[in-house]
C-alpha positions in Angstrom: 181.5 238.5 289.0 184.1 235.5 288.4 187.7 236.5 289.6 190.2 237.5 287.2 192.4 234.9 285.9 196.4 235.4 285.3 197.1 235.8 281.5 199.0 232.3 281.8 196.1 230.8 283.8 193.4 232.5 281.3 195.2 230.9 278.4 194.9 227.1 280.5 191.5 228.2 280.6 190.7 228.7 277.2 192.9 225.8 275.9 190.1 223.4 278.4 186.9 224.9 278.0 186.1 227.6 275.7 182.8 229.2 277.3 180.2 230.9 276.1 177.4 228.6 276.7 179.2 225.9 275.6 181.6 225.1 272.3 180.7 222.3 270.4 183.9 220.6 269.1 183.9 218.5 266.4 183.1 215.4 268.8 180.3 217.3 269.6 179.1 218.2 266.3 179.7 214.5 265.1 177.7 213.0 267.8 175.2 215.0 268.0 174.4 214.5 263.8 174.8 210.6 264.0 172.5 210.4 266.9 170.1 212.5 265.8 169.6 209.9 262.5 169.9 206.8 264.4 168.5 207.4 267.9 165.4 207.1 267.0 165.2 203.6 265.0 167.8 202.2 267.5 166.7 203.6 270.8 162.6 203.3 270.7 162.2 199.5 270.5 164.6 198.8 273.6 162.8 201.4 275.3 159.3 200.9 276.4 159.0 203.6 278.7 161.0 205.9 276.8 159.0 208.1 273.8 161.6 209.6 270.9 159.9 212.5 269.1 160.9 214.4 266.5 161.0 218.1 267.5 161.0 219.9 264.3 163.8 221.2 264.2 165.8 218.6 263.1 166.4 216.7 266.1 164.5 214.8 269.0 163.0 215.1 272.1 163.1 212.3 274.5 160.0 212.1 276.9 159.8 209.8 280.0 156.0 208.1 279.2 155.8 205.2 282.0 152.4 205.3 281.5 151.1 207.7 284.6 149.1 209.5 281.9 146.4 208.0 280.1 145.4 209.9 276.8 141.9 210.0 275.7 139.7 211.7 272.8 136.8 213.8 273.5 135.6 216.4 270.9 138.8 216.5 269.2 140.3 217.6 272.5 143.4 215.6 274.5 142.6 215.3 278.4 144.7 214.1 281.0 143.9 210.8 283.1 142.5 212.8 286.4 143.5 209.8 288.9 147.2 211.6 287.9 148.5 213.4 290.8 149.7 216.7 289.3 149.6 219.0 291.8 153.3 218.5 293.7 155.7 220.9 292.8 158.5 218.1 292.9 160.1 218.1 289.6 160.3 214.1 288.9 160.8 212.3 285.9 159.0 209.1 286.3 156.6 211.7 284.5 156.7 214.2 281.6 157.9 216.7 283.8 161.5 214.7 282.9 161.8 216.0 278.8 164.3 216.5 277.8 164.8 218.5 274.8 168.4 218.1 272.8 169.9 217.9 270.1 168.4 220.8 267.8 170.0 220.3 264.4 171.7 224.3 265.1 173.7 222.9 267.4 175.9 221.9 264.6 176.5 225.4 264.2 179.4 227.6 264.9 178.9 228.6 267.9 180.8 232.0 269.4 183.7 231.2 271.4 184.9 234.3 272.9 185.6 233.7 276.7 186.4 236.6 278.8 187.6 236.0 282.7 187.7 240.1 283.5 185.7 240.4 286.6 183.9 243.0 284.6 182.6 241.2 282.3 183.3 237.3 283.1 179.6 236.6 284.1 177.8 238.6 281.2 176.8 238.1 277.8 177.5 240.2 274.7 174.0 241.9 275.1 172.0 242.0 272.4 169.3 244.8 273.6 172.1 247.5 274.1 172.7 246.9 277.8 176.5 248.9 277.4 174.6 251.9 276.4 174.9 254.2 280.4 171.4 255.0 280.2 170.0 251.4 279.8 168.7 250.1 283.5 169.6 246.4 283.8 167.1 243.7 285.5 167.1 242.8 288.9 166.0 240.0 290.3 166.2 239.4 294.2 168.7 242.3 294.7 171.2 240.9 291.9 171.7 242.5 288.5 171.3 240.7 285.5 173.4 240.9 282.0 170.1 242.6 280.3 167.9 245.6 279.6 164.3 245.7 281.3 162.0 244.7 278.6 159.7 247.4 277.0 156.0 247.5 277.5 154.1 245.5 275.4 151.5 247.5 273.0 148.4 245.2 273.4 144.7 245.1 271.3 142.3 244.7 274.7 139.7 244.1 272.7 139.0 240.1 272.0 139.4 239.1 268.5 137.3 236.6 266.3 139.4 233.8 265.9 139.9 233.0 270.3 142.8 230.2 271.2 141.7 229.4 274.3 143.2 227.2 277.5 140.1 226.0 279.5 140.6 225.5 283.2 141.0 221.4 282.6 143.4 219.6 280.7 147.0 219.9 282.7 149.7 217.6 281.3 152.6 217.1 283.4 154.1 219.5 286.5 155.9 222.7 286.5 158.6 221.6 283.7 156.0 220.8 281.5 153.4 223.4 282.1 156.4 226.0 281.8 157.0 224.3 278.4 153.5 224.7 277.4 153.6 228.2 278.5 156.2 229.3 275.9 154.7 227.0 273.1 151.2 228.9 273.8 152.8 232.1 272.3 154.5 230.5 269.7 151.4 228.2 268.5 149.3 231.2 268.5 151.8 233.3 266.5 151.9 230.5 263.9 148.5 230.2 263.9 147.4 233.4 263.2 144.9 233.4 266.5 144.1 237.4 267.3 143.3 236.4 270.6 144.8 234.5 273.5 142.8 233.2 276.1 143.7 232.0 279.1 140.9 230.5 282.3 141.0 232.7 285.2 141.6 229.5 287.5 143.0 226.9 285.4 146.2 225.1 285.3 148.3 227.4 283.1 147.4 230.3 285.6 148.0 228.2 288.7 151.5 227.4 287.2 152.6 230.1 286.9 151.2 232.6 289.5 152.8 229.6 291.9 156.3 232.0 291.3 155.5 235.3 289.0 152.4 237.4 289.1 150.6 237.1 292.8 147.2 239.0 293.4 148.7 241.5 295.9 145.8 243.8 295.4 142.6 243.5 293.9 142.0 240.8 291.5 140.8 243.8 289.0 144.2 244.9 289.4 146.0 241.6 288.8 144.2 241.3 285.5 144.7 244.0 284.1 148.8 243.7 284.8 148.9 240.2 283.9 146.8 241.1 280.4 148.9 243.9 279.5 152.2 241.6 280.0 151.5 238.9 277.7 148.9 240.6 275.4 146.3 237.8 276.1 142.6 237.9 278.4 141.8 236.4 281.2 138.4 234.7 281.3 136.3 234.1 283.7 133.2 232.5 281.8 133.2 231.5 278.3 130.5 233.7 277.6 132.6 236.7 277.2 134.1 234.7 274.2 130.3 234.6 272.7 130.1 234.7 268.6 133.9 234.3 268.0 135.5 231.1 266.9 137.2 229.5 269.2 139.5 227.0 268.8 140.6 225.0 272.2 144.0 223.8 273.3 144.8 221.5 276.0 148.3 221.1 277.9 149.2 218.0 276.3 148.6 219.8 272.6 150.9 222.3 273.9 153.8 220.1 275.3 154.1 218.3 271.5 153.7 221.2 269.7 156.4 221.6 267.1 157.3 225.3 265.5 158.2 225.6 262.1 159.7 228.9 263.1 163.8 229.0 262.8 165.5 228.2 265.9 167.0 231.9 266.9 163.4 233.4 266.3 161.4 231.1 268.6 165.0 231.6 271.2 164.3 235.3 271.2 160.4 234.8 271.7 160.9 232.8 274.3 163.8 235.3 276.2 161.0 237.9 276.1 158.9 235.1 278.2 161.0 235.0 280.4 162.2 238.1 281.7 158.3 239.5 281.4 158.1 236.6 284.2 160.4 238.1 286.0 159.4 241.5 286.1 156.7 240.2 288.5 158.1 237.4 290.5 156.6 236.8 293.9 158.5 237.6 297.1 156.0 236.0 299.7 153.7 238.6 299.5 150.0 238.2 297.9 147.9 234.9 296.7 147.4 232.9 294.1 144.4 232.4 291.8 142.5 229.8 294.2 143.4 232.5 297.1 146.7 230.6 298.7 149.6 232.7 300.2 152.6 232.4 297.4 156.2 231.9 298.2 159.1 234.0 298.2 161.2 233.4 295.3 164.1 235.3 297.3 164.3 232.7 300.0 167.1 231.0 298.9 169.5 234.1 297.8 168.3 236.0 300.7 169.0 232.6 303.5 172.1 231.7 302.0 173.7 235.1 300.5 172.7 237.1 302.9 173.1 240.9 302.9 175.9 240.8 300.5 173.5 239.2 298.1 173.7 242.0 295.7 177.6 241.3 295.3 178.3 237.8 296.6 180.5 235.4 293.7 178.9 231.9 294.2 177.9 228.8 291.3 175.2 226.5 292.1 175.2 222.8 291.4 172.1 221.0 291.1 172.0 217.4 291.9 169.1 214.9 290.4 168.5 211.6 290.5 165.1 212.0 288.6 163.3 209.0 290.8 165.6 206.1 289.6 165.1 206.9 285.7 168.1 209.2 285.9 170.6 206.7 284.2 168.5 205.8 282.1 167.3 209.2 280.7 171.2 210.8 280.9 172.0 207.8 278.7 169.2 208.4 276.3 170.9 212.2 276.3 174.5 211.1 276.1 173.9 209.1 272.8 171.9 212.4 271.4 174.6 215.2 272.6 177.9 213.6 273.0 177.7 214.5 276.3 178.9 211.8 279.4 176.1 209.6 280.6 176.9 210.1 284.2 178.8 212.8 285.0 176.1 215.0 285.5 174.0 212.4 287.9 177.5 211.9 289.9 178.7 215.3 290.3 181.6 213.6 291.4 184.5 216.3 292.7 187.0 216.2 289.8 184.0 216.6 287.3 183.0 220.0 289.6 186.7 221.1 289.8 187.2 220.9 285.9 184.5 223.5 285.5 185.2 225.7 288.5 188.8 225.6 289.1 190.0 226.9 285.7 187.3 230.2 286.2 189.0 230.6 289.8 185.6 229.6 291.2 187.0 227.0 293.8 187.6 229.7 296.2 184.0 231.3 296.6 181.0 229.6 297.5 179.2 226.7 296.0 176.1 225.7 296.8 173.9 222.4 296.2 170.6 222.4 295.1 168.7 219.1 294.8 165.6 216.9 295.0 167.5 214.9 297.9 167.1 211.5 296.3 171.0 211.6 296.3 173.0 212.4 299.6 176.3 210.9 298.6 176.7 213.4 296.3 177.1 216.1 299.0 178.7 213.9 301.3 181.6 213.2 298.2 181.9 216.8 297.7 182.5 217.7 301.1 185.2 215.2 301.6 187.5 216.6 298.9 189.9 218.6 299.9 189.3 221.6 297.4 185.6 221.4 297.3 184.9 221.0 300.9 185.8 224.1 302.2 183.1 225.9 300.3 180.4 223.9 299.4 176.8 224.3 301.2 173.1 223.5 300.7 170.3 225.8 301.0 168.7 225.7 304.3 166.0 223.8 304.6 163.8 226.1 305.9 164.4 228.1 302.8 164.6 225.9 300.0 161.6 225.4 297.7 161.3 224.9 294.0 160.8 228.4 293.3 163.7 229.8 295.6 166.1 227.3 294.4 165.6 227.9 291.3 165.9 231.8 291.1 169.2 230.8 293.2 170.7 229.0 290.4 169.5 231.2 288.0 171.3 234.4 289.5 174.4 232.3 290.4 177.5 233.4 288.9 178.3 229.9 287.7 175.3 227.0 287.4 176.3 223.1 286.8 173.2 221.3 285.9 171.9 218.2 284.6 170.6 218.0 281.1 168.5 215.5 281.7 165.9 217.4 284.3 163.5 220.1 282.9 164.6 222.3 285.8 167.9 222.3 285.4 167.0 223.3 281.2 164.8 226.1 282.2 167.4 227.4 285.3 170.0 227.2 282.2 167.0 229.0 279.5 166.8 231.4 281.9 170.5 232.2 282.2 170.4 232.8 278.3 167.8 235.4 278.3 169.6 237.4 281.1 172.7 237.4 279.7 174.6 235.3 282.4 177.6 233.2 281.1 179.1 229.8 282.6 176.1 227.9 282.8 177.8 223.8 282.4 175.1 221.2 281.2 176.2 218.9 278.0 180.3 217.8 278.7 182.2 214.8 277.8 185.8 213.9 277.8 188.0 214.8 275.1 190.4 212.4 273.1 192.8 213.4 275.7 191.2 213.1 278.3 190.7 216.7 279.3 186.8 217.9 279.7 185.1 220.1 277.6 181.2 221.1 276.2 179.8 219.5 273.5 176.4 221.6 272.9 175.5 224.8 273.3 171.9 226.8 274.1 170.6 225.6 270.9 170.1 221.4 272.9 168.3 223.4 276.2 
């Protein structure tokens, strides 16, 4: 957990940065409402490779579209230009993968600004699933704790219903940002919907996304299916005929990825928290196969190489660095005028930007470690340099680092500095939410004086 602070140094603290998530001050909040109204007509025609939507919820989403997918109609149903490579697990955005979803109108909200620096407590939310009760048995995840309960078993129907949404095998939109998007909008669209049943292709994109990092075949495949049914309530299919004489309605990744709930904001948060941790109860650790039989990953690999065996203990943030393929400017810009936050801070990571987060939490004096997509070296080269930083700042080993092991890094860090305009870097900082975990930096700007500070909260991930 994050060191104690001294009651004089706390106070500093507080008067810099108020943490939770994030505070909005009333810079914030006054950005973030003016740019929500204007980005739109003001933004769109100067950017031709840039695609504004309206989320829903009262703000936007702003979605890299340089014309890599090609969107066609057949029988009512969206498919995806095959000649698109969508099989890397690089997160770029010169490709959907790089939405970024902000400005939700309940950002304008109060949000809580309690801040705590007690080692006890410095690193965990105010749980909300009774996590202070003794008897309640936290998550782990690669040998750390997190700030929240295991989830309860679901209580499924295994029977398959009339009225079927079903995701056929074809159809992908996007890499793993986007298909974890459309993941969490396939519960949500089917909730709204009314569907009875959710129905999912034994080998098709959705499964392939996500058994890349949760929910290996280490058994039979009987076995598999019947855990991975009875954790998200839905039925794996292996031929549409076991859907015979029901009505079946067919969704397709891109349907998913624009699909807007008219559900309030906190409901469709706390759907999606239950997502996530019911991915994590099964997360792979090298052992097993995937749904077209390949050996799966160890999401471990990165605590385990650079943690070591005081993993379970170790006090450590995580920066991630992105350049997001040259469109990284361009995209933090597009975020900066919908947030309030600054427009390159977060692609610079330069050292007094890190210090102003870490130094005030009495994190300069553990470990930091960079996590990246290595379009970038001068940021670790800068960091190294300074005089504070240097002595504890690391990457991942190579040998170790992957998408999946990075990421569960980051998410189990103690302290995570992202960028809000990468999808990684939104879901790494979703994920924190729904474990409970504090101090996760994304949306800052400078203050009238000068002094850094958040300008959004969860509510713009």
């Amino acid at each position: 957990m994050v060191p104690s602070l001294s009651t004089s140094s706390r106070r500093t603290a507080m008067e810099k940065q108020k943490t939770k998530f994030g505070h909005i001050s009333r810079f914030g909040k006054a950005s973030i409402v003016i740019c929500v109204f204007i980005v739109a007509s003001i933004l769109l025609p100067d950017s031709p490779d840039l695609v504004i939507i309206p989320d829903g919820d009262g703000g936007v989403d702003i979605v890299s579209g340089t014309g890599r997918f090609l969107t066609e109609k057949n029988e009512g149903v969206t498919t995806v230009d095959e000649s698109v490579n969508v099989e890397s697990d690089a997160e770029t955005n010169a490709d959907p993968d790089a939405v970024v979803s902000e400005a939700k109108s309940e950002a304008t909200n109060e949000v809580e600004s309690k801040h705590s620096t007690t080692a006890s407590d410095d690193n965990n939310d105010e749980s909300d699933d009774n996590t202070n009760e003794p008897d309640v048995e936290l998550m782990e995840i690669c040998g750390r704790k997190t700030a929240t309960s295991i989830p309860k078993p679901k209580q499924c129907d295994s029977s398959i219903g009339k009225h079927v949404l079903l995701v056929e095998k074809w159809h992908q939109y996007g890499r793993t940002g986007n298909n974890l998007r459309e993941f969490f909008h396939l519960f949500q669209y089917a909730k709204d919907e009314k569907f009875d049943t959710i129905a999912i292709a034994k080998t098709g994109w959705l499964t392939e996304a996500i058994m890349k990092f949760w929910y290996a075949i280490e058994e039979s495949y009987e076995d598999w299916q019947k855990k991975f049914e009875e954790a998200f309530c839905v039925k794996i299919i292996s031929d549409k005929k076991e859907l015979k004489g029901r009505d079946i309605h067919k969704i397709t990744g891109r349907d998913l990825f624009y699909f807007k709930s008219p559900e309030d904001k906190k409901t469709k948060i706390d759907n999606q928290k239950d997502l996530i941790k019911t991915l994590f109860q099964s997360y792979n650790e090298g052992n097993g196969v995937d749904a077209l039989n390949r050996t799966v990953n160890d999401m471990c690999s990165a605590i385990d190489a650079s943690l070591g065996e005081e993993k379970s203990t170790a006090v450590y943030s995580v920066i991630h660095s992105r350049k997001l393929e040259g469109q990284g400017h361009k995209l933090l810009e597009k975020t900066s005028e919908v947030t309030g936050c600054d427009p390159v801070a977060a692609l610079n990571m330069d050292p007094d930007y890190v210090k102003s987060i870490l130094e005030p939490i009495g994190m300069l004096d553990h470990p930091i470690l960079l996590i990246s997509d290595g379009e970038n070296p001068d940021v670790f080269k800068r960091l190294h340099k300074d005089p504070d930083i240097g002595p504890q700042i690391r990457e991942v080993p190579k040998e170790s680092s992957w998408l999946g092991g990075d990421m569960t890094l980051a998410i189990m860090s103690n302290t995570f500095i992202g960028n809000p305009a990468s999808s990684l870097s939104a879901f790494i900082a979703q994920s924190r939410v729904a474990f409970g975990l504090n101090h996760t930096y994304l949306f800052r700007a400078r203050d009238g004086g000068g002094e850094w500070m958040d300008v959004c909260d969860e509510n713009c991930i």
